[in-house]
N, C-alpha and C positions, 0 to 999 in steps of 0.2 A: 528209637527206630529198631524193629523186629529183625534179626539175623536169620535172612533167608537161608535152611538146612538145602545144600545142592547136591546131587548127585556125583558122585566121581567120575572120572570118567567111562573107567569098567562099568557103570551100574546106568549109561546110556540103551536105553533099550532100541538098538539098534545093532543091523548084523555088519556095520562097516568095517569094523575093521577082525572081522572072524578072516582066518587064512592071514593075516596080515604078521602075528607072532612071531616073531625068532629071535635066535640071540643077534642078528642084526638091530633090534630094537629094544634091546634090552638097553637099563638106565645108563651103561658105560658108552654104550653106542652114542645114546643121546644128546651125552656129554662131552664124547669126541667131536659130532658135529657141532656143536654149539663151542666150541675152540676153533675148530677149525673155520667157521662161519667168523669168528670175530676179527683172525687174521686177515681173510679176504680183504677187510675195510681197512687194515692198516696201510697199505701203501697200491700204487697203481689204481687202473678201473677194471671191474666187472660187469659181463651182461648175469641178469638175474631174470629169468626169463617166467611166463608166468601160466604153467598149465590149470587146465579145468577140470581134469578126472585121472584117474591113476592111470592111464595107457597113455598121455599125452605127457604125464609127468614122467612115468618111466621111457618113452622115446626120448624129452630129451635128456636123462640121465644120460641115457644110452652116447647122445651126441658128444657126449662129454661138461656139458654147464656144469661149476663146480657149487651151483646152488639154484634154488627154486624159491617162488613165493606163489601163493596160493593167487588167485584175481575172484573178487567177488562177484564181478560182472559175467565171466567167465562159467561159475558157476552158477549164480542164478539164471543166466540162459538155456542150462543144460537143462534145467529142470522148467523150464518153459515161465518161469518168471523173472518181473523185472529185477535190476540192480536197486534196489531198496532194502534197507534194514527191517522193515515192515514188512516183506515178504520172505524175508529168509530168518525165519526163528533162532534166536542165540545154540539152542542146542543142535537144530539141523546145521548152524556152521561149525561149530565145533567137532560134529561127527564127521564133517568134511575136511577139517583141519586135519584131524585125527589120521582122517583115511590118506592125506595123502602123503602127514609126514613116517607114518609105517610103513607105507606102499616102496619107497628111495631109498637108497643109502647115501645124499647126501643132504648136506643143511633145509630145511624149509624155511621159508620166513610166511607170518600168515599177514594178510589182510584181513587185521578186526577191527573198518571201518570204525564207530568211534564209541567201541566197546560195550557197545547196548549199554548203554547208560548214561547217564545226563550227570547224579551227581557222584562226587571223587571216589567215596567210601565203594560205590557197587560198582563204579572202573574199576577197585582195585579187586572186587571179589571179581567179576568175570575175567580179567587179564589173569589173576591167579589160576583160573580155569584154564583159562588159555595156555597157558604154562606148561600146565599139565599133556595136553595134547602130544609132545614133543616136540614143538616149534623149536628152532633152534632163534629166533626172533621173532619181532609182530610188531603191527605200527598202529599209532591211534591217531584219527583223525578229528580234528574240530570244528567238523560240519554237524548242524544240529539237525537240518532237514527239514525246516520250517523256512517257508518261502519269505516269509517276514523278519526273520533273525537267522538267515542261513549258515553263520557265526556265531561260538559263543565267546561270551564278552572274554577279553586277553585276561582276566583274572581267576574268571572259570576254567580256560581252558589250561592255564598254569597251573590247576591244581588239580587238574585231572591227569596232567603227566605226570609231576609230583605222586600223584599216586599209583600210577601203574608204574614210574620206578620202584618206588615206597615196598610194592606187590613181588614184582620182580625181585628184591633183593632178600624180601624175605624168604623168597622159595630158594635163595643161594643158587638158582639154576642158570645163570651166568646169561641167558637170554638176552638178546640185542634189544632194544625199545626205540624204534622209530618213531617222531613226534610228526603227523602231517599237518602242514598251513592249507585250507582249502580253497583260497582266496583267488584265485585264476580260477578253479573251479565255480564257482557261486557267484562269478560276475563281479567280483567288488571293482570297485569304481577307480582303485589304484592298486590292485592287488599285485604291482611288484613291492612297492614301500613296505605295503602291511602284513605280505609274506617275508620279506624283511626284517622287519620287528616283532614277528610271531615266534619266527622261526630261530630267531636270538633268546629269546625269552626262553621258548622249549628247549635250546642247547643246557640253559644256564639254569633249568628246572631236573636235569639230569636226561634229555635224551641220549642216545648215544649216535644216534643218525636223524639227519634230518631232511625233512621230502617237502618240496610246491609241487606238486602235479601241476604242468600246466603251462612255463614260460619255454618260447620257443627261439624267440633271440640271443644269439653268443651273449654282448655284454650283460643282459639280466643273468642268463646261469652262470656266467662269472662272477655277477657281483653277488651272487646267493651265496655260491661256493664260498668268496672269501669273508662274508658275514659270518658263519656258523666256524670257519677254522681256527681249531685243528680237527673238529670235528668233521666226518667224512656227510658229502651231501647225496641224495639218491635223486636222480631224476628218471621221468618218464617219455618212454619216445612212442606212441603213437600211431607216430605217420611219418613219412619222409622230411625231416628237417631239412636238406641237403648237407647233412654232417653224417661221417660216418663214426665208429666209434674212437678211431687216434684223436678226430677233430675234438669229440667231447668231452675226452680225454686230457686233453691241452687244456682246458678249459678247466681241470681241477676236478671233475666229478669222479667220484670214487665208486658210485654203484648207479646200473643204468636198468632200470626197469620198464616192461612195454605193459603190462596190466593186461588189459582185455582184449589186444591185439592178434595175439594168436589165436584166441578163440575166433574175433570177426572174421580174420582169416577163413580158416574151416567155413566158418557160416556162410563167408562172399560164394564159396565155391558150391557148398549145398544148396545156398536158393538160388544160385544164378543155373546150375543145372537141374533143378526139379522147378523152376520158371517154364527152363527152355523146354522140357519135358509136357507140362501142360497146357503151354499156350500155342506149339508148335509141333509137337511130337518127338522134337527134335532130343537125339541122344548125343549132342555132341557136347555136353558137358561131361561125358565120361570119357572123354576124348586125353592120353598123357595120364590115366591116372597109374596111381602108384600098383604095383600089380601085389596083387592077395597074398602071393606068397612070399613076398619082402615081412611083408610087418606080421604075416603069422607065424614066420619063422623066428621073426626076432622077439617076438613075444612067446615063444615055445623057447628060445634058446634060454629067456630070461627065469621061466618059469624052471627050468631045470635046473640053473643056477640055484634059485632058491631053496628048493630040494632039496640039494646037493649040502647044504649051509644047515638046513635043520639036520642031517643026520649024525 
């Protein structure tokens, strides 16, 4: 097999991350957050919350979250297409990884769905990519995207974490590896059991955290949590469970992620007010909103910060 020569990541012919530079992103930085990211999962829970573009990532720095993860969905809507691997090119997500773990000062973790690649050896070349970005972690998921084998077989997909550990160790960049089960996603027919057994097997292949998108009853995300321990489990919340996060919490989970939800968010309120705009005239979707000069100042206060750091 031919070794595809990649691009680094400086030699992306893209202007995403021009202005983005400092010694806030210099390798030491990188490195602090990627310790400090590793603690967060040592004990208690976290919300990791999930922006779509660097003004949404930097609010909610701003809020205080002591980490981010990128959402694919998030951003392929931004760009007006679907959440599909097929529609967002390996390098345009990478540019966007890129961009937004510059754009923070604290940890990222990326969404690299399930690493543009199928077999182990070009997981380990793209996650190595990945690496580079400054993720302070990243997760792979073992959804193939074929409506017919929406899975790949538990042996394939063992050695596909096997090699983005493999990847990761050799960049010594101490980077976190998420293994995702997709099995509540893709319908399977008993996808708590066999996120279950996925998700033991990715522990025991070297991930360091492990994720089901997808179960929403107490005793499933308990019995997830205590398969994968002492390994820490990430779940995602969506939509109203009626748990808040002590209850989740109780429950064992150590990292709680909502993926595409802050993005829907934004979007409920953009089409529900440019709906009521064009089928009734009506302006009272702009009715409570946040007023201009809140977020242009905090985004003037930010950028001066920055400034202030390169001189």
């Amino acid at each position: 097999m031919t070794t595809q020569q990649h691009p680094s990541l400086a030699d992306i012919s893209s202007p995403v991350l021009e202005g983005y530079e400092s010694s806030s992103n210099s390798a030491d930085a990188f490195r602090t957050r990627r310790e400090a990211f590793r603690k967060l999962h040592e004990r208690g829970c976290f919300i990791i919350p999930n922006p779509w573009d660097v003004g949404s990532a930097r609010y909610l720095q701003h809020l205080g979250f002591p980490a981010l993860a990128t959402t694919s969905a998030g951003f392929a809507f931004s760009r007006g297409l679907p959440d599909t691997e097929g529609a967002i090119s390996l390098e345009r997500c990478l540019a966007h990884i890129a961009e937004l773990a510059a754009a923070v000062d604290v940890p990222v973790n990326a969404d690299f769905a399930s690493a543009y690649a199928t077999e182990p050896t070009d997981v380990a070349d793209n996650v190595g990519r990945c690496v580079e970005t400054g993720v302070a972690g990243l997760s792979v998921e073992d959804g193939t995207g074929e409506q017919a084998a929406p899975l790949y077989d538990l042996s394939l997909a063992v050695e596909r974490i096997q090699a983005a550990r493999e990847a990761i160790d050799r960049s010594g960049s101490g980077v976190l590896l998420t293994a995702r089960a997709e099995c509540y996603h893709v319908g399977h027919p008993d996808a708590f059991r066999e996120s279950l057994r996925r998700l033991q097997a990715y522990a025991r292949a070297g991930a360091d955290v492990l994720f089901a998108p997808g179960p929403q009853k107490p005793d499933e995300i308990k019995a997830l949590v205590e398969a994968v321990a002492p390994k820490p489990f990430n779940l995602l919340v969506v939509r109203d469970l009626d748990l808040d996060v002590a209850d989740i919490a109780a429950l064992g989970v150590r990292r709680i992620s909502v993926g595409g939800a802050l993005a829907l968010a934004g979007w409920t309120a953009f089409m529900r007010a440019a709906q009521n705009l064009k089928a009734g005239g009506s302006f009272s979707g702009f009715a409570d909103l946040v007023p201009y000069p809140e977020i242009n100042q905090l985004f003037a206060a930010d950028l001066n910060s920055r400034a202030m750091r390169q001189i």
